[in-house]
C-alpha positions as CSV (number, residue, x, y, z in Angstrom):
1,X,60.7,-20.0,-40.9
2,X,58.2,-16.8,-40.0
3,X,59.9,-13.8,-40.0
4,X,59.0,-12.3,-36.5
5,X,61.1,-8.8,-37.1
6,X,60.6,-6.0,-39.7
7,X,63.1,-5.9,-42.4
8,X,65.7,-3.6,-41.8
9,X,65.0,-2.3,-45.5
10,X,61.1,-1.6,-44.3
11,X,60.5,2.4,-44.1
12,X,57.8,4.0,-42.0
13,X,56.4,5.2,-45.0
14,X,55.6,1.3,-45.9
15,X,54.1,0.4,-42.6
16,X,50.5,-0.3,-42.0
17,X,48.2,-0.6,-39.0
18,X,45.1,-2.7,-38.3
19,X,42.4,-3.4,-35.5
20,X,39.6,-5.4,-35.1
21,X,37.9,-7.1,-31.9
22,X,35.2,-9.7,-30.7
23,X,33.1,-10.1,-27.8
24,X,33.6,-13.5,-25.9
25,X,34.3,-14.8,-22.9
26,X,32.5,-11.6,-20.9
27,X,34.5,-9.3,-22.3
28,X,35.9,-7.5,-25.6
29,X,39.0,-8.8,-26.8
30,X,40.9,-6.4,-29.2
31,X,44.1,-6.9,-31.7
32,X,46.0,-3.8,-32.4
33,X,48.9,-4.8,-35.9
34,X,51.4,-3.7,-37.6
35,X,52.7,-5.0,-40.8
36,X,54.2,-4.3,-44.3
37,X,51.0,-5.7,-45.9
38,X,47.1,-5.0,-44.8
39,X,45.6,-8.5,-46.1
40,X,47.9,-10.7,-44.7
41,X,47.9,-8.6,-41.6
42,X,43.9,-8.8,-41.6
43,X,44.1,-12.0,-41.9
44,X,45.7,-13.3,-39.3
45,X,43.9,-11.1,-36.6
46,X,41.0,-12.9,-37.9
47,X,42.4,-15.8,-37.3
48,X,43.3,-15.1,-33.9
49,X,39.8,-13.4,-33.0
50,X,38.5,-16.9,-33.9
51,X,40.8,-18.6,-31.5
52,X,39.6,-16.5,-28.8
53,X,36.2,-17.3,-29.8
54,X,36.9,-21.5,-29.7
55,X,38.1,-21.3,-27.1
56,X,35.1,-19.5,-25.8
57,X,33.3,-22.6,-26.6
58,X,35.2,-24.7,-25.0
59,X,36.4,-23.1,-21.3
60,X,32.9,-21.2,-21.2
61,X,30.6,-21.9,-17.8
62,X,28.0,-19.8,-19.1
63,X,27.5,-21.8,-22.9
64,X,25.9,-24.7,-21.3
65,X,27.6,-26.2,-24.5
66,X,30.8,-25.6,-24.2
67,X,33.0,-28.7,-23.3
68,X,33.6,-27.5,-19.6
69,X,30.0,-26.7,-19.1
70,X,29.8,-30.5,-19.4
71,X,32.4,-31.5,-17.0
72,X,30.3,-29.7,-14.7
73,X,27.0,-31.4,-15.7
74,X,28.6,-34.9,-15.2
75,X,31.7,-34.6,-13.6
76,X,30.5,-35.6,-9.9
77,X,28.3,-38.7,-11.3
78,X,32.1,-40.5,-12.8
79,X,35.1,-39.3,-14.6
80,X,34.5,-37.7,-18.0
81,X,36.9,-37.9,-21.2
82,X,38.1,-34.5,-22.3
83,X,39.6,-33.3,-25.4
84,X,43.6,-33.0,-24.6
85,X,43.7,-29.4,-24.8
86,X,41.4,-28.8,-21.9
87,X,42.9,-31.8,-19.8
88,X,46.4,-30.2,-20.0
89,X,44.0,-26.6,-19.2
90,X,43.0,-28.5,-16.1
91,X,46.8,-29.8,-15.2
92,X,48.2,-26.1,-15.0
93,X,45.4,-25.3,-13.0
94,X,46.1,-27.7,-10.5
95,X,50.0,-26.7,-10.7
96,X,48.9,-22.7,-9.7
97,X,46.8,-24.2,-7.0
98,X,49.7,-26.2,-5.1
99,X,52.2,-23.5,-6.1
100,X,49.7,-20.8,-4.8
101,X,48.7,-22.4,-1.5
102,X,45.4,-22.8,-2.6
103,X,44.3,-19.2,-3.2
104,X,44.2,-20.1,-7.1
105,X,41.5,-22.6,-7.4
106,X,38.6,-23.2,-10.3
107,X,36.7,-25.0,-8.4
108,X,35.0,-21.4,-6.6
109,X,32.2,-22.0,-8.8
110,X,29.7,-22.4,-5.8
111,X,31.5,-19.6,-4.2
112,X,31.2,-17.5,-7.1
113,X,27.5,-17.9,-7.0
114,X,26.9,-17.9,-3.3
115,X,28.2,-14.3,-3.7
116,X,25.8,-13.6,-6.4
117,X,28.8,-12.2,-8.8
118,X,27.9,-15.5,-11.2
119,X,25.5,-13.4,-14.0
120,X,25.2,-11.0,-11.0
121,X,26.5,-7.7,-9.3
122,X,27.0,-9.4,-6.0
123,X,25.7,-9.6,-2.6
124,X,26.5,-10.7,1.1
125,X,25.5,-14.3,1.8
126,X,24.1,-15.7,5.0
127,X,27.4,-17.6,6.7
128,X,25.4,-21.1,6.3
129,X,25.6,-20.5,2.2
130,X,29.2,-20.1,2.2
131,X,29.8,-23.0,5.0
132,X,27.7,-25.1,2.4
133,X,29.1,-23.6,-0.5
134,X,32.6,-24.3,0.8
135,X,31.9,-27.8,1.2
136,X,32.1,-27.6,-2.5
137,X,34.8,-26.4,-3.2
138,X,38.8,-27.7,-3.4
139,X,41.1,-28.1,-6.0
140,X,41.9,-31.7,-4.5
141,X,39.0,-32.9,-5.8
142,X,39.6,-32.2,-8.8
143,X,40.8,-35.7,-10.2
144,X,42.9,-36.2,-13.2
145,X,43.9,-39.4,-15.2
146,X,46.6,-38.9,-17.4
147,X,46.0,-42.7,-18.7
148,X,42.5,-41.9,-19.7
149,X,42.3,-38.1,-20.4
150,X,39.6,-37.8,-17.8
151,X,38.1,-35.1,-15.5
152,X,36.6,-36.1,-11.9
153,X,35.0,-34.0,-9.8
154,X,35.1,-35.8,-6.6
155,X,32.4,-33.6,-4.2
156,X,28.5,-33.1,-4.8
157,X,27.8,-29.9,-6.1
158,X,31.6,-28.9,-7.2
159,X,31.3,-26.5,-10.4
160,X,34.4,-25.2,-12.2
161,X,34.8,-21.5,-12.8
162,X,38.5,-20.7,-15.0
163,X,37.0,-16.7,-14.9
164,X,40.5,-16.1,-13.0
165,X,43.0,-17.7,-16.3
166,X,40.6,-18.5,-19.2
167,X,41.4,-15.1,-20.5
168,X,45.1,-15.3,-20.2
169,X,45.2,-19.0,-21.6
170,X,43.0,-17.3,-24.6
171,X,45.2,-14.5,-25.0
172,X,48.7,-16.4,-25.3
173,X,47.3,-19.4,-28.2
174,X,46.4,-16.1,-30.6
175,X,49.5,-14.8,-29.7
176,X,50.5,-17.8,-30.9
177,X,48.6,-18.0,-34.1
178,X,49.8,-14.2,-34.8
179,X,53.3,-15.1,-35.0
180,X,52.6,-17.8,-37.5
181,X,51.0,-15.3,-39.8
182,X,54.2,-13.7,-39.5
183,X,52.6,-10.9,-37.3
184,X,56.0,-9.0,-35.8
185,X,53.9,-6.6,-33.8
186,X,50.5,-6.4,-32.0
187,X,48.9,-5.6,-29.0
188,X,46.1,-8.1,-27.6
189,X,43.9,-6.9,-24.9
190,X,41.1,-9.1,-23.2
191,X,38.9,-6.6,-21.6
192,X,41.9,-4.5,-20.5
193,X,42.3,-6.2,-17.6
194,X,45.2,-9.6,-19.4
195,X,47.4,-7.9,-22.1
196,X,49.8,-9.2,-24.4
197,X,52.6,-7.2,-26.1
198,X,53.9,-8.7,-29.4
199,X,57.3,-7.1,-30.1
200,X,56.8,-3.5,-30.2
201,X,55.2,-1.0,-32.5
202,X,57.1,1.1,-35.3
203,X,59.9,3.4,-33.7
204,X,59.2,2.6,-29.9
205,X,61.1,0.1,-27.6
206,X,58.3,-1.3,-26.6
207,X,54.3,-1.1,-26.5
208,X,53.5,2.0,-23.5
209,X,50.8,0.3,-21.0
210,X,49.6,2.5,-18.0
211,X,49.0,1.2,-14.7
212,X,45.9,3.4,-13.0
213,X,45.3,4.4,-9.2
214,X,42.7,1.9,-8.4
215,X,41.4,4.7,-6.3
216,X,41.3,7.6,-8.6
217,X,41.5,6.1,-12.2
218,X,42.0,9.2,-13.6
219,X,45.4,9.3,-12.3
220,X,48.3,6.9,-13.9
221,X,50.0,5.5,-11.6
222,X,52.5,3.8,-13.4
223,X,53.5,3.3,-17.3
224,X,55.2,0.6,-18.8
225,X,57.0,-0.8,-22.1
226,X,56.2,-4.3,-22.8
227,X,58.1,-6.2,-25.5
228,X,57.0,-9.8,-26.1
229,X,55.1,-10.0,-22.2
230,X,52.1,-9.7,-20.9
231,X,50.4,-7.6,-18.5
232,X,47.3,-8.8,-16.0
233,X,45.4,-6.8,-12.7
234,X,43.3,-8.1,-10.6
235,X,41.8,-5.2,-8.3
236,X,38.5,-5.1,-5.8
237,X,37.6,-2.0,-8.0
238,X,36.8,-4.1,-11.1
239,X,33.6,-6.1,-9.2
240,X,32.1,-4.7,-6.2
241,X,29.2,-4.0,-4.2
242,X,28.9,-1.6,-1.0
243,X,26.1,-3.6,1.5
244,X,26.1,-3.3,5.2
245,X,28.4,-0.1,5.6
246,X,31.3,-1.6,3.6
247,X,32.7,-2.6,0.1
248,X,33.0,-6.4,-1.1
249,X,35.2,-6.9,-3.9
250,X,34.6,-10.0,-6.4
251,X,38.3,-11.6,-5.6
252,X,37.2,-14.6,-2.8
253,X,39.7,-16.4,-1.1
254,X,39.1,-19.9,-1.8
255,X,40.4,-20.8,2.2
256,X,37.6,-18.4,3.5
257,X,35.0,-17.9,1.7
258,X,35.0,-14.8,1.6
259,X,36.3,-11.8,-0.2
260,X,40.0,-11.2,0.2
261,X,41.2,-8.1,1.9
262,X,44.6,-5.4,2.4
263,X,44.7,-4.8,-0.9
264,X,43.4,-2.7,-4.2
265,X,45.2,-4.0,-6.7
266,X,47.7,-6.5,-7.9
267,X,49.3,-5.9,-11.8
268,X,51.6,-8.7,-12.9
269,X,54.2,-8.5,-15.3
270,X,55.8,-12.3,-17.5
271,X,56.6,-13.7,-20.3
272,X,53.3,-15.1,-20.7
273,X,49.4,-13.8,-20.5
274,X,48.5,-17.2,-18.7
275,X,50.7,-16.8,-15.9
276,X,50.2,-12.9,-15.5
277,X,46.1,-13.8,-15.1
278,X,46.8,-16.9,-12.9
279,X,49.1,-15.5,-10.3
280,X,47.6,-11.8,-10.3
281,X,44.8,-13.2,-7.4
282,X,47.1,-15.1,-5.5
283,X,49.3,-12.4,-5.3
284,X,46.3,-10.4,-4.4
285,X,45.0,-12.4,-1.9
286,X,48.3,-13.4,0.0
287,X,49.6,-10.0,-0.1
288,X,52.8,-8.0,-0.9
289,X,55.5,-9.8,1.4
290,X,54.1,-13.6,0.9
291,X,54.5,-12.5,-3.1
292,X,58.2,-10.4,-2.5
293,X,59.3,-13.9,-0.9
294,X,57.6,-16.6,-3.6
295,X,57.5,-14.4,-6.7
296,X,58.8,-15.7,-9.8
297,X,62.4,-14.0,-10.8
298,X,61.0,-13.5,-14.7
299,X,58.4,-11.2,-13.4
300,X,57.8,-8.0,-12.0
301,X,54.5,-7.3,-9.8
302,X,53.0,-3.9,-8.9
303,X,51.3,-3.2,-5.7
304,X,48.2,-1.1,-4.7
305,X,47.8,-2.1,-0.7
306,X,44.3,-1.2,0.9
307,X,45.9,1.9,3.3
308,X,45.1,5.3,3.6
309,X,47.9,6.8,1.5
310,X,48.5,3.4,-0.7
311,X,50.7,4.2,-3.7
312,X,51.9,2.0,-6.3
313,X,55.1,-0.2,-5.2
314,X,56.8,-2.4,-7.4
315,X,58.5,-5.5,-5.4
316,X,62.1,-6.5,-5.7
């Protein structure tokens, strides 16, 4: 059995820190360690870097190698076998989508690109691309067979885009692998925006995370102690573009088409990075009394609402 907690016997003197990152998935993901023994320690954040960067390979929709780059090469001519890992990837997506009313959906692909944010910096479509780009998408058409391990994607043109979980689901499996190299306390970051907090570091409670105004980032708005959860935010100040006298933040609202409004920012607080990332734009685009009345009781969610004097509320 891995021993998850320092030894009661371990002095400060004896403990050691490491860090290391990669670049995948868009972003920079980063492992901050503690342990009683460097190699080991190293070891095992390499271990986990490479996770992040398989699985890179296989949710990427930029690798046009990458085993969900080919569901969406052949997934509209016939259903196409997938390894196991990525059909169960698929089956929680489709249980955030029916849980979230829709508003989580990885089929935005076409959206995504209609609003140029795919490889791009954005920009304001003509309403007959995102009619026809709508058309497109739908997480019902998404088609799974449990029997044969296979993906479907039952409308011309659909194209699968997991940018709103694929960091979380990342994060969690090298959380994962850290514990088995009997790693009792990290921090794992993927771009800042999904973090995961592994126990907590020497002499603290937990690992301190600051929550920033999305509005003046200077300021904190919040700080936090995370011990064995994760933390994700999903704000419009992350992507955006200003065109036509107003701003357009990157977060679309799958039932529109277009960019979800009334609020800044959404941070969510669970027990795990995959459902902090998945829930974080639903909550965002369904707003702060949808989520006070649907939110899970394991986690706690931090508001930023797009008024005047917004301020950061944490729901009941």
């Amino acid at each position: 059995m891995v021993e998850l907690n320092p030894p009661e016997s371990v002095s400060r003197d004896s403990v050691v820190r490491a860090e290391a990152g990669i670049y995948c998935m868009g972003t920079i993901f980063n492992i901050v360690a503690y342990g009683t023994k460097r190699e080991p320690l190293e070891s095992a954040i390499a271990d986990a870097l490479r996770e992040a960067k398989r699985l890179d390979g296989m949710l990427s929709n930029y690798l046009s190698e990458s085993e969900l780059s080919r569901v969406n090469e052949f997934g509209t001519r016939g259903p196409v076998r997938v390894s196991r890992e990525l059909f169960q990837f698929f089956s929680s997506c489709l249980a955030y989508s029916r849980a979230s009313e829709g508003t989580f959906d990885i089929s935005v692909g076409p959206l995504v690109k209609a609003w140029g944010f795919y490889k791009g910096t954005g920009h304001v479509p003509q309403p007959a691309e995102i009619r026809q780009a709508l058309c497109k998408v739908g997480h019902t058409n998404i088609i799974l067979s449990e029997q044969n391990i296979t993906v479907h994607l039952a409308k011309e043109g659909m194209e699968l885009d997991p940018g709103g979980i694929g960091k979380g689901f990342a994060v969690d499996k090298m959380a994962d692998i850290l514990k088995r190299g009997g790693v009792y306390s990290a921090l794992i970051s993927a771009g800042g925006s999904t973090i995961y907090a592994l126990g907590s570091p020497p002499n603290q409670p937990g690992w301190r995370v600051t929550i920033k105004d999305p509005r003046r980032p200077s300021i904190l708005a919040e700080t936090v102690a995370l011990k064995d959860e994760a933390i994700s935010t999903s704000g419009n100040c992350e992507k955006s573009f200003w065109e036509n006298g107003k701003i357009w933040g990157h977060i679309l609202d799958p039932r529109t088409g277009y960019p979800a409004t009334g609020t800044l920012a959404v941070s969510v607080i669970s027990p795990h990075a995959v459902d902090s990332e998945a829930w974080a734009k639903p909550y965002y685009i369904l707003g702060r009394f949808w989520t006070e009345k649907r939110k899970q009781s394991s986690f706690r969610v931090f508001y930023f609402e797009d008024t005047p004097f917004a301020t950061c509320v944490e729901l009941c």
